[in-house]
C-alpha positions, 0 to 999 in steps of 0.5 A: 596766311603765310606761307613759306618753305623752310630751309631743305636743301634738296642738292648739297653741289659744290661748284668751282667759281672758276674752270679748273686748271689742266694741272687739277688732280681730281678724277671723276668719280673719286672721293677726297677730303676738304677742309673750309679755309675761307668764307668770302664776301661775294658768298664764295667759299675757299676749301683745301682738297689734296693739298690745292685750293678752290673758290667753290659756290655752294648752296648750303651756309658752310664755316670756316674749318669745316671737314668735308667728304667730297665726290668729284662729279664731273665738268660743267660745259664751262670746265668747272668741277662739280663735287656733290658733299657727302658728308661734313663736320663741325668743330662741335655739336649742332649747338655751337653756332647757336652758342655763338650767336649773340642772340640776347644781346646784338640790339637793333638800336646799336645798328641806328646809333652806330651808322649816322648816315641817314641813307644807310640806316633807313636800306637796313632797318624797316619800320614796322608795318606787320602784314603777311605778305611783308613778314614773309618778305622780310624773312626771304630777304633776312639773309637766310637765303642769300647763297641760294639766290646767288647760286640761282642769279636772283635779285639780290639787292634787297637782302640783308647779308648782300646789304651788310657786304656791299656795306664791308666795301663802302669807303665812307664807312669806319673800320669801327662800324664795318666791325659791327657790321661783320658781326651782323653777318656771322650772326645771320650765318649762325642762323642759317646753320642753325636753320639748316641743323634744326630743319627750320626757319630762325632769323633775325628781323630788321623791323623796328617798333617803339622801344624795341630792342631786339627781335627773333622769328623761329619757325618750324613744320610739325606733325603729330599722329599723322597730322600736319601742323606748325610751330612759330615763336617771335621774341622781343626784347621791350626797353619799358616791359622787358622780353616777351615770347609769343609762341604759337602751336598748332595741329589741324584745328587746334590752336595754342598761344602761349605769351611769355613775360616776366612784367606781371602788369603787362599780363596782367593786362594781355589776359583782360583784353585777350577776348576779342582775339580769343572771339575771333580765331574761335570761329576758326580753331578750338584755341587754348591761351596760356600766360607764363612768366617764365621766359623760355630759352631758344634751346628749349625751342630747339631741343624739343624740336617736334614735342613743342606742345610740352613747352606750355609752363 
């Protein structure tokens, strides 16, 4: 079984990376306006308060032109300032950073073609070797959580968005591939605003199987009528079936998978040899299998939000 917090940021502190100059015009206690200049690749973020830049440490994923509300806390031992946020903007509904993930067409096979170094390749894409104790390992190291560890100084060294900047400042690499690589860190920072939008778990996965093109991992506690349960569903994105969506819903003991796919043969073929599985988790849940060949966008994943159990079609 795994088990794994989404993403609930339980302080939205900002810290000054630097201590703060005597000529610095905040006052404890106070509440000014920010704006989001810059983003930078040690994970930093440059913001705009009463006509004067900082280099701030935050723990949520924050974008470039972001309004913030700021309360001036205090000084840390270190003399650098503490703003808690309280509130924020974005140019645009919580849908826009999904608009702006290239989730249909960022192929992990670009990746491989695109890096010839072979060291290179093989830091970044994983072969697959589905467990739960690895899945879950990919996922915490998917980028999603990448500022809170920074914050808390924890290993870094395996995470992908940390991956994807030491890449940015390797000398050997052309200007062509690091805009490549650019490309996969706004993707991963659209996911870590949805994941924070939405109050789930949505990443891009850097596994490889035969064939595979692209993958997603969405995931997202539920409840319904005071019972706990959960929501997953993993895309795919075949070069020989096409796309396949597996969602999963589940509420106490009752268990729906529901496969997506547009190939008909393949089905066909997943419902002759689903009763084995069908055997199996039956001795544990009251199972429903259920076989579309529509396949459903992320929106409608995320726009039901809690109401996942109506997405059966």
């Amino acid at each position: 079984m795994i088990n794994f917090k989404t993403v609930n940021y339980q302080e939205e502190l900002l810290n000054t990376l630097k201590p703060v100059n005597k000529g610095i015009s905040f006052k404890v206690g106070e509440s000014v306006k920010a704006e989001v200049i810059e983003i930078l690749p040690s994970g930093g973020v440059v913001v705009r308060a009463k006509g004067q830049l900082l280099e701030v440490q935050s723990e949520i994923p924050l974008q470039k032109g972001t309004q913030l509300l700021l309360k001036v806390l205090n000084l840390d031992e270190n003399n650098r300032l503490i703003l808690r946020i309280l509130s924020l903007s974005k140019n645009g509904d919580k849908f826009k950073a999904l608009e702006n993930t290239n989730i249909n067409s960022f192929e992990v096979s670009k990746l491989l073609d695109i890096f010839k170094n072979t060291s290179i390749k093989e830091n970044i894409i994983q072969s697959w070797q589905f467990s739960g104790k690895i899945l879950k390992e990919k996922i915490m190291n998917s980028g999603l959580f990448f500022e809170k560890k920074l914050l808390k100084k924890e290993n870094l060294k395996d995470d992908l968005k940390f991956k994807m900047y030491k890449l940015l400042e390797d000398t050997s690499i052309s200007n062509e591939d690091k805009k490549i690589v650019k490309n996969l860190i706004n993707t991963i920072t659209n996911y870590q605003i949805i994941s924070k939008d939405f109050d789930l778990v949505f990443v891009f996965l850097p596994l490889i199987l035969p064939d595979l093109k692209t993958s997603h991992f969405l995931y997202k506690k539920i409840s319904q009528k005071s019972k706990e349960g959960h929501f997953l569903a993993i895309s795919f994105e075949f070069k020989d079936i096409g796309k396949l969506v597996v969602s999963l819903f589940n509420i106490d003991k009752y268990l729906a998978i529901t496969f997506f796919s547009e190939n008909k043969k393949f089905l066909d073929a997943l419902k002759k040899n689903v009763s084995k599985l069908e055997k199996d988790l039956g001795k544990t849940f009251k199972t429903n299998f259920i076989f579309s060949n529509k396949i459903p966008n992320i929106k409608d994943f995320l726009k039901k939000e809690n109401n996942f159990i109506d997405l059966k079609t």
